[in-house]
N, C-alpha and C positions, 0 to 999 in steps of 0.2 A: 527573563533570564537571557544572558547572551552568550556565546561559544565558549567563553572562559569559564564558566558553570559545570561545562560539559565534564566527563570525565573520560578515562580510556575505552576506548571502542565503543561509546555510548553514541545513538543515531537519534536526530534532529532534525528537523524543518526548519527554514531558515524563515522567518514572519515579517523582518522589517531591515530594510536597509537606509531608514530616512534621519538617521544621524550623522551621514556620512556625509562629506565633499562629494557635490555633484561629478566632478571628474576622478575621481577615487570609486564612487563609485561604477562609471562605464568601465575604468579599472578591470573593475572584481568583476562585470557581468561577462566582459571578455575573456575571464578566468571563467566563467561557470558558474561564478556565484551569484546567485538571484534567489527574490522573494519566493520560496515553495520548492527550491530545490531542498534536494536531501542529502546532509554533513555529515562526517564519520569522524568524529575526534580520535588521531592516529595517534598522537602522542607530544607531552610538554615538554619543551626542552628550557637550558638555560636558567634554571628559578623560577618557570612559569613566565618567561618574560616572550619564548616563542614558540606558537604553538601550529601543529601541525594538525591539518585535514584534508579529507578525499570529498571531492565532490563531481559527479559523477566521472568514477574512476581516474580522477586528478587528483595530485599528493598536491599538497598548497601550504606554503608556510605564514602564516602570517604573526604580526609582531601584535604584542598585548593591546597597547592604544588603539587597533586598528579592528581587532577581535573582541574587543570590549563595546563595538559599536555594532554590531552585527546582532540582532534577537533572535532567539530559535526557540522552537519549541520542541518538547518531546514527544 
């Protein structure tokens, strides 16, 4: 499953980052995002096209294509 799965205030583990652009992802790790942090689905904007999460205590917006590559668990 990956963050687009998630629903509202639903909380996750994030298991794998290895679909992404090598520099996309140093990106997201310099946001906080990495494999075993833990994501709080805050809310979908836009049609589902952007979606919004807290990772540890960061609001982080990211776009569908980009959240569709991200795997979490519950």
């Amino acid at each position: 499953m990956n963050i687009t799965d998630l629903n509202r205030e639903e909380i996750a583990k994030i298991v794998s980052l290895g679909n992404i652009d090598k520099l996309f992802t140093k990106r997201l790790m310099d946001l906080g995002i990495y494999e075993s942090a833990t994501v709080v689905m805050l809310n979908k904007l836009s049609s589902n096209r952007l979606y919004i999460i807290e990772v540890d205590d960061i609001e982080i917006c990211l776009r569908k294509e980009d959240a569709e590559l991200i795997e979490v668990r519950k």
